[in-house]
C-alpha positions in Angstrom: -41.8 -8.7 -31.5 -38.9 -10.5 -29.5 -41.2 -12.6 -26.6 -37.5 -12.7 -25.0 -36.3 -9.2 -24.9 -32.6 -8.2 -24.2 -30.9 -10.2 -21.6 -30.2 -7.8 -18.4 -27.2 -6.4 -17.8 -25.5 -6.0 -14.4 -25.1 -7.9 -10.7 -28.9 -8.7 -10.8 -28.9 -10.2 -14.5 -31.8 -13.4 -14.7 -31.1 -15.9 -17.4 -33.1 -15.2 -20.5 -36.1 -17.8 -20.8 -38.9 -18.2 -23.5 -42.8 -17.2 -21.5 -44.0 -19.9 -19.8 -40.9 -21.5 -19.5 -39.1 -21.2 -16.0 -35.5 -20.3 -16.4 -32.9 -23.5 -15.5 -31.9 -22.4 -11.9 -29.3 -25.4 -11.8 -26.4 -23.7 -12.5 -24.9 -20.5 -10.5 -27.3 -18.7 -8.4 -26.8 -15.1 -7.8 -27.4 -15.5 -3.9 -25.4 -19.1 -3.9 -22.4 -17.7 -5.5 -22.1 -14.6 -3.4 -22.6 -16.4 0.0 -25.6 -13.7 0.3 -27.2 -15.5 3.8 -23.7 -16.1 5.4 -22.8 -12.0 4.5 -26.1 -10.7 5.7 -26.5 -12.8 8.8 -23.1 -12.0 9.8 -24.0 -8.7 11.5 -24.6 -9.4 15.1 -25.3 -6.4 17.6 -23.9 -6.7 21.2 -26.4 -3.9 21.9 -29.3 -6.5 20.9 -27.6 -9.3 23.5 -27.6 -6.9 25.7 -30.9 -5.4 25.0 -29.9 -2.0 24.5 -31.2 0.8 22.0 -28.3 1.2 19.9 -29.5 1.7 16.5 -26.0 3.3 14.8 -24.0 -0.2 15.8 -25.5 -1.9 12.1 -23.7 0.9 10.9 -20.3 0.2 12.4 -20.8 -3.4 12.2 -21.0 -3.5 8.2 -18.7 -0.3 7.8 -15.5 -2.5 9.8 -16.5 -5.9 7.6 -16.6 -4.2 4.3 -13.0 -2.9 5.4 -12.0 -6.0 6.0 -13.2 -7.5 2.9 -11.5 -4.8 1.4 -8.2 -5.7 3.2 -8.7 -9.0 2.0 -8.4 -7.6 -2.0 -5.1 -6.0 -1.3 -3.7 -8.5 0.3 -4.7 -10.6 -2.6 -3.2 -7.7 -5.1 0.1 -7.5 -2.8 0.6 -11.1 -2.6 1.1 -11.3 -6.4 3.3 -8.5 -7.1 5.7 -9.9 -4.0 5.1 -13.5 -5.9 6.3 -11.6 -9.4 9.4 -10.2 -7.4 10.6 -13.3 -6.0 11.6 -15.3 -7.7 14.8 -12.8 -8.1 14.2 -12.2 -11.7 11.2 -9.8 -13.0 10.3 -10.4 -17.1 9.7 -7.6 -18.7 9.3 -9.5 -22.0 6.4 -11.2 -20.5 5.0 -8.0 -19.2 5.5 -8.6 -15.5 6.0 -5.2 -14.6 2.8 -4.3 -16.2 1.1 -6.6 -14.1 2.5 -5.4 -10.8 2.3 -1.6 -11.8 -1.7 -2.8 -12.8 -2.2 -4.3 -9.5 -0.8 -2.0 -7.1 -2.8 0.4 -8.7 -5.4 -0.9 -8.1 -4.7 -1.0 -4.5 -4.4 2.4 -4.3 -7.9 3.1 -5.4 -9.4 0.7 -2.8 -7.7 3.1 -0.2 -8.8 5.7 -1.9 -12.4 4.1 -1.4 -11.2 3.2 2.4 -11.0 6.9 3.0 -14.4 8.2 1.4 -16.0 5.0 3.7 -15.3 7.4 6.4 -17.5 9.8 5.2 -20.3 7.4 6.1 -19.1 6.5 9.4 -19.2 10.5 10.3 -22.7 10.6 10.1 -22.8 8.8 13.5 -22.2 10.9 15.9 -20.5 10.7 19.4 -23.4 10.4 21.1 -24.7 7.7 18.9 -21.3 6.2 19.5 -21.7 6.2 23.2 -24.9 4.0 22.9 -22.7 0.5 22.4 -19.2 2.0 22.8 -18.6 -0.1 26.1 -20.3 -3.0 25.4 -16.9 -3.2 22.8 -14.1 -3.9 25.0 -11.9 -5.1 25.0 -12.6 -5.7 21.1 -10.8 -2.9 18.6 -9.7 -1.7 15.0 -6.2 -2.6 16.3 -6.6 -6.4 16.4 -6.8 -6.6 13.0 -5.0 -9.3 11.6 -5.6 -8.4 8.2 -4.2 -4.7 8.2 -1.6 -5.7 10.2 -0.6 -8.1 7.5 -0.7 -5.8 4.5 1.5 -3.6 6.7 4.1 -6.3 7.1 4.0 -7.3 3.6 4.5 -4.1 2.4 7.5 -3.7 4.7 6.6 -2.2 7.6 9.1 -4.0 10.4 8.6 -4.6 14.0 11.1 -1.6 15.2 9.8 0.9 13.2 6.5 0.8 14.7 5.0 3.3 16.8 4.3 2.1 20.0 5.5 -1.5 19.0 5.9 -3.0 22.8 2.0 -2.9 22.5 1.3 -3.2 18.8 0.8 -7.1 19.1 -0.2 -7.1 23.3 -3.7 -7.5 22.4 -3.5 -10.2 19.9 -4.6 -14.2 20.8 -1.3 -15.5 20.9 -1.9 -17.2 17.5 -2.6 -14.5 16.1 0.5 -12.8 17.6 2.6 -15.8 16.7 1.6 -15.1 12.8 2.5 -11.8 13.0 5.7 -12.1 14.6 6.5 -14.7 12.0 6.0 -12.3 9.0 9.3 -10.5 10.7 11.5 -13.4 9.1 10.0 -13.0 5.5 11.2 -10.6 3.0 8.9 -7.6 2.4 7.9 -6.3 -0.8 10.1 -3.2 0.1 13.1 -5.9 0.5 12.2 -7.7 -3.0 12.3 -4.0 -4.7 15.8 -3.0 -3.2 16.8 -6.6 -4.4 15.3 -5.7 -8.3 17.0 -2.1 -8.2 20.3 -3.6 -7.4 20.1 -5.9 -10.5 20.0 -2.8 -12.8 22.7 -2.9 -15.0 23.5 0.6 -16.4 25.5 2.3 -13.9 28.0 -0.8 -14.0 31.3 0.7 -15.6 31.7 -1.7 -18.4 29.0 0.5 -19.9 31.2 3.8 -19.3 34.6 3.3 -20.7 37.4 5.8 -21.2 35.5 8.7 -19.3 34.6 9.3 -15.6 31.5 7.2 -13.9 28.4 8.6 -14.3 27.5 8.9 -10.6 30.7 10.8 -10.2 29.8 13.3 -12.9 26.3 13.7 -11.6 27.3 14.0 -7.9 29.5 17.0 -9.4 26.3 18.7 -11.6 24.4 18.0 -7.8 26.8 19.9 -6.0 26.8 23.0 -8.5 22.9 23.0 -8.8 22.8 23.6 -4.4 22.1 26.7 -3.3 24.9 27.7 -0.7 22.7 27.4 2.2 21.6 23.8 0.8 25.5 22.7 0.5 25.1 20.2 3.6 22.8 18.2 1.4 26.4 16.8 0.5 26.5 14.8 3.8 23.4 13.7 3.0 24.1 12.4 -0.5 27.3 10.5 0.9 24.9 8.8 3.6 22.3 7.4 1.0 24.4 6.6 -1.6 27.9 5.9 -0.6 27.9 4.2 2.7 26.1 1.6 4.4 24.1 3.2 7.2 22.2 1.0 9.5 18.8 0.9 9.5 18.3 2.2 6.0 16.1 -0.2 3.8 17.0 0.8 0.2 21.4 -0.2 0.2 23.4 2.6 -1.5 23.4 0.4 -5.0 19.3 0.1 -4.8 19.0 4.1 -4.2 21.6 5.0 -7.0 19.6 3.0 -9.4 16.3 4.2 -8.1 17.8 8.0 -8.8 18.9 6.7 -12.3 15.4 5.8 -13.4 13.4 8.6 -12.1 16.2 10.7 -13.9 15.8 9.2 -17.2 12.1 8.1 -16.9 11.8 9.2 -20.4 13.3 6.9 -21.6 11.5 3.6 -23.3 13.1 1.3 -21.2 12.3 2.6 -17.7 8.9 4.4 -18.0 7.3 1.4 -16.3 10.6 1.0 -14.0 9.2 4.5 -13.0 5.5 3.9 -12.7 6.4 0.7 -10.4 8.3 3.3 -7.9 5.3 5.5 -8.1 2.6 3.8 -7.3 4.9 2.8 -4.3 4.3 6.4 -3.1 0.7 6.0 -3.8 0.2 3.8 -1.8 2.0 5.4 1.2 0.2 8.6 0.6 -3.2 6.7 0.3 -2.4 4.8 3.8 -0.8 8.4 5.5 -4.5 10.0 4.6 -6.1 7.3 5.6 -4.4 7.6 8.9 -5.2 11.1 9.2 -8.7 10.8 8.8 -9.5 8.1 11.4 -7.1 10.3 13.8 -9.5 13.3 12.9 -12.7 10.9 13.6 -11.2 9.5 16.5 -10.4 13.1 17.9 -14.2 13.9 17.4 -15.7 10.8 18.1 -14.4 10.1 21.5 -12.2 13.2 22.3 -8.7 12.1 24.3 -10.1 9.3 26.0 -8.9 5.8 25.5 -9.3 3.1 22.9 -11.8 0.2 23.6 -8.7 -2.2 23.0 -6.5 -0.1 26.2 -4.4 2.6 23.6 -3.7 5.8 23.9 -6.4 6.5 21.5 -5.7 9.5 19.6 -2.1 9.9 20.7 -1.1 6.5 19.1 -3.1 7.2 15.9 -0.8 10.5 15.5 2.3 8.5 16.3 1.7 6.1 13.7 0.5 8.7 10.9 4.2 10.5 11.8 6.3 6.9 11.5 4.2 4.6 9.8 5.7 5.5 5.9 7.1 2.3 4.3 8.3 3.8 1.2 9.7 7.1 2.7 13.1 6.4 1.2 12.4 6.0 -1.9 10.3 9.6 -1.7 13.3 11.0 -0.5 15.2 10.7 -3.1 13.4 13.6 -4.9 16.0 15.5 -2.8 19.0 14.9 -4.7 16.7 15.2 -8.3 18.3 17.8 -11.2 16.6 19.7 -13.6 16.8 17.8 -16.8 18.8 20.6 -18.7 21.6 19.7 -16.5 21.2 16.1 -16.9 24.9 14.0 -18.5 24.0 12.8 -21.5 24.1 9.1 -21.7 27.0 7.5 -23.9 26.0 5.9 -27.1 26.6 2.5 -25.8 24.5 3.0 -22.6 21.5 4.0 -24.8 21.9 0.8 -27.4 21.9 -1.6 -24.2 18.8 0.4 -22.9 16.6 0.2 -26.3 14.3 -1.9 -27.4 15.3 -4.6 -29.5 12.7 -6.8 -31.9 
C-alpha cells in the first residue's frame, strides 16, 4: 500500500508528506497567500457600532466587496486589451487579437456572475434592509471608484452620462480628481475606431477599373429597403459619409466595421468579428446588470431616495436607457444585407485578405 496516498486536488490541497513526518510549511501557505485574516476581518457592521440587531448587513457587506473584487479583475482584463490597442498597431501574427477577444470574454462572464450575485442579495428583504439602511448615509454603490473606472475605460464619457452634474458630487475630491482625469485618456472605444480605420481593404488601390465597393453596396442597400424603410438612406449618409458631432466611431471606422461583419466568413476577419462581438457582450451584460439592480432597487426601497442623495430608482432607469458604450457599433446591424446580395470581392482583394505561410 502507498503510506502517501494521492496528493489532493483543489483550493484546499496539503503538501504530500511521508506518516510521522510534518509537511515543510516554509513555503506558500494557503491562508498567507490569500491574505485569508485581512479578507475575513474586513467585514465590519455599522449595526454592531451602533449596537443594533441587524443580522442581513454580513450579507451586504461581503455581497458589495466581492463586487468589487470582481471589478478589480476586469479592470485588470480591460487594462490589457486597451494596452494591446495602443500602441497603434495590433499583431495578428503574434496572436494579439486572440488575446483581447480571450480576455474580454472573460469579462463578460464575470458580469454574467455580477448579475446571478443578485439573486443572493434578494433573499434579504426590505424589511431586513430597513434594519441598517440609515446607519449608511451618506455611504453608496455610487461612490464606487472602481465601476466608475471600468466605465471610463471602456468609453463611457462625461456628457453622455445620465445625470452627470451629480455623477462625481459625492466623490472625495481625490477621488473626483481621478475620475475627471480619465476624461483626457483615450478609451478603449477610441483605440478600436483608431484600429478599424487602419483596415486596408476598402482603399481603392485594391479596386481598380470598376466602381468602389461602398458605392456598389450602398446601391444593393437601397434596393434591399422596403419602401416604407427608404429614409434609412439619411441615415446611412449620416454614419458613413459625414462627420456628425458627437458620434464615436468616424465614418471610415463604421465603413470598415460594416465590411467585417459583412464578410466575417472570411479567414482573415473571423476574429476581427469576434473582437466587435464581445464588444456587444459586454454592453448587454452591463444593460442587464443595470436592469436588475433597478428591479431590486424598485422592491427594496420603493421610490424613495438613495443613501448617497439620488433619485434612487429614477437615476438607475436613466442610466440603463443612456448608459450603452458600444451602441454604435450595434447599430450598424441596420444597414446589414442578406449575403446572397452580397458584391463579390475582386480577385485581388481576396489574395491581400488570405493567409500567407
Amino acid at each position: 500500500m502507498d503510506t502517501n496516498g494521492p496528493a489532493i486536488a483543489g483550493p484546499f490541497a496539503f503538501p504530500t508528506a511521508t506518516f510521522g513526518h510534518p509537511p515543510d510549511m516554509s513555503n506558500v501557505y494557503y491562508p498567507d497567500y490569500l491574505q485569508l485574516d485581512t479578507i475575513l476581518g474586513a467585514q465590519a457592521p455599522e449595526s454592531d457600532k451602533a449596537k443594533v440587531e441587524a443580522h442581513d448587513e454580513l450579507l451586504f457587506i461581503i455581497i458589495h466587496q466581492t463586487y468589487e473584487l470582481w471589478f478589480k479583475q476586469v479592470l485588470h482584463e480591460v487594462g490589457s486589451v486597451v494596452d494591446i490597442f495602443k500602441d497603434g498597431h495590433v499583431d495578428d501574427n503574434s496572436g494579439e487579437l486572440n488575446i483581447a477577444v480571450h480576455r474580454l470574454h472573460r469579462v463578460t462572464v464575470i458580469l454574467q456572475t455580477l448579475v446571478k450575485q443578485l439573486d443572493i442579495l434578494e433573499t434579504m428583504t426590505p424589511l431586513d434592509f430597513l434594519d441598517f439602511r440609515d446607519l449608511l448615509r451618506p455611504a453608496s454603490g455610487f461612490q464606487s471608484m472602481q465601476f466608475k473606472v471600468i466605465e471610463a475605460t471602456l468609453g463611457l464619457r462625461m456628457e453622455q452620462r445620465h445625470g452627470k452634474q451629480y455623477y462625481t458630487s459625492q466623490l472625495r475630491p481625490e477621488h473626483k480628481a481621478m475620475i475627471e482625469a480619465l476624461e483626457g485618456k483615450p478609451t478603449l472605444l477610441d483605440l478600436v475606431n483608431a484600429w478599424l480605420e487602419r483596415m486596408p481593404f476598402l482603399d481603392p488601390r485594391y479596386w481598380p477599373g470598376e466602381a468602389s465597393f461602398w458605392d456598389r453596396l450602398k446601391a444593393t442597400y437601397e434596393s434591399s429597403l422596403a419602401p416604407e424603410e427608404k429614409g434609412n438612406m439619411k441615415a446611412w449618409a449620416e454614419r458613413f459619409e459625414e462627420e456628425v458631432p458627437g458620434r464615436r466611431l468616424s465614418p471610415a471606422a463604421a465603413r470598415n466595421a460594416v465590411f467585417i461583419m459583412l464578410y466575417r466568413d472570411e479567414p482573415i476577419f473571423q476574429q476581427a468579428f469576434r473582437f466587435l462581438d464581445v464588444l456587444l457582450d459586454i454592453d448587454e451584460q452591463l444593460a442587464t446588470w443595470r436592469s436588475r439592480h433597478l428591479s431590486m432597487v424598485r422592491r427594496m426601497i420603493g421610490v424613495r431616495m438613495g443613501t448617497g442623495g439620488s433619485t434612487g430608482s429614477g437615476y438607475l432607469k436613466g442610466a440603463l436607457d443612456s448608459h450603452f458604450i458600444f451602441n454604435e457599433i450595434a447599430e450598424l446591424s441596420s444597414f446589414l444585407i442578406d449575403r446572397h446580395r452580397l458584391p463579390k470581392l475582386p480577385d485581388g482583394v481576396r489574395t491581400a485578405m488570405a493567409f500567407h505561410s
